[in-house]
C-alpha positions in Angstrom: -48.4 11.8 -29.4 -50.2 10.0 -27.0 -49.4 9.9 -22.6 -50.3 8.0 -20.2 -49.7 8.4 -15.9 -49.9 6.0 -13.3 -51.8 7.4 -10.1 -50.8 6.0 -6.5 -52.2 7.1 -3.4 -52.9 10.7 -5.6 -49.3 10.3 -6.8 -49.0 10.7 -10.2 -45.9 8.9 -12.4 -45.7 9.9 -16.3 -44.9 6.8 -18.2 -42.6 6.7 -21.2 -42.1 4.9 -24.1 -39.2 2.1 -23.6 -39.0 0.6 -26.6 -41.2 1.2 -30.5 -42.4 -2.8 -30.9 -43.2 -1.9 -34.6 -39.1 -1.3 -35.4 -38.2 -4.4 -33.6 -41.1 -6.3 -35.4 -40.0 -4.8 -38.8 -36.1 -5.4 -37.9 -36.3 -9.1 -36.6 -36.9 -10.9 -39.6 -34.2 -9.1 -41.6 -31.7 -9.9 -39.1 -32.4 -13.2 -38.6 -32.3 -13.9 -42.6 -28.9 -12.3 -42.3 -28.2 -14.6 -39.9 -29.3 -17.7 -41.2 -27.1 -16.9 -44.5 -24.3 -16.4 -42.9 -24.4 -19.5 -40.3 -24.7 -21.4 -44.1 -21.8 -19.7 -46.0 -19.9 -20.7 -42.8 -20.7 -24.4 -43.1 -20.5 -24.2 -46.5 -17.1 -23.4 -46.4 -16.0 -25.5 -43.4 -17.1 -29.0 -45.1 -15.4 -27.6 -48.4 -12.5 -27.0 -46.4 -12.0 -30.2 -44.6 -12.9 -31.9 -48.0 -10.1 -30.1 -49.6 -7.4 -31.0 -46.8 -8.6 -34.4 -47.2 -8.7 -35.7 -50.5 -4.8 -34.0 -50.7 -3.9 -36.8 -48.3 -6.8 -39.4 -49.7 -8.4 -39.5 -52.9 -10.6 -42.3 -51.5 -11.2 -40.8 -48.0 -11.8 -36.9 -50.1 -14.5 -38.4 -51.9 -16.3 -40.2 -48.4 -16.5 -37.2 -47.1 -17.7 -35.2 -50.2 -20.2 -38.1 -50.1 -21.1 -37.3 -46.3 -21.2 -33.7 -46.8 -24.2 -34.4 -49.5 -26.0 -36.4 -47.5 -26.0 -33.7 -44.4 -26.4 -30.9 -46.4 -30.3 -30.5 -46.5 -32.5 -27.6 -47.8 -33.9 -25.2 -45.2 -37.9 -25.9 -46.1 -39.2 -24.1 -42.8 -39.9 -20.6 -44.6 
């Protein structure tokens, strides 16, 4: 294991280690694929929900919404 001091005026302060970068590194990405998932199950399920409430009430309405719900649902290409 490596140290490392700070000296001041002949005072010396022992540094220590805050955080390991290389977890957090390693971690991120997982947890924001976790994330993005999630967010998208969540939408998912919201449009299919207010499309399922709707078309009970309006066939014609249930299906303009289906229709809007293709239109705004787009693929992720950014990865």
């Amino acid at each position: 294991m490596r140290s490392a001091e700070l000296v001041v005026e002949g005072t010396r302060y022992p540094l220590e280690v805050s955080q390991y970068i290389k977890e957090i590194a390693c971690k991120t990405p997982e947890d924001q694929m976790l994330r993005k998932l999630a967010t998208s199950l969540l939408r998912l399920a919201a449009k299919q929900a207010a499309e399922y409430a709707i078309s009970k009430k309006s066939e014609g309405l249930g299906a303009l919404l289906s229709g809007v719900n293709a239109i705004t649902e787009k693929t992720d290409t950014r990865n």
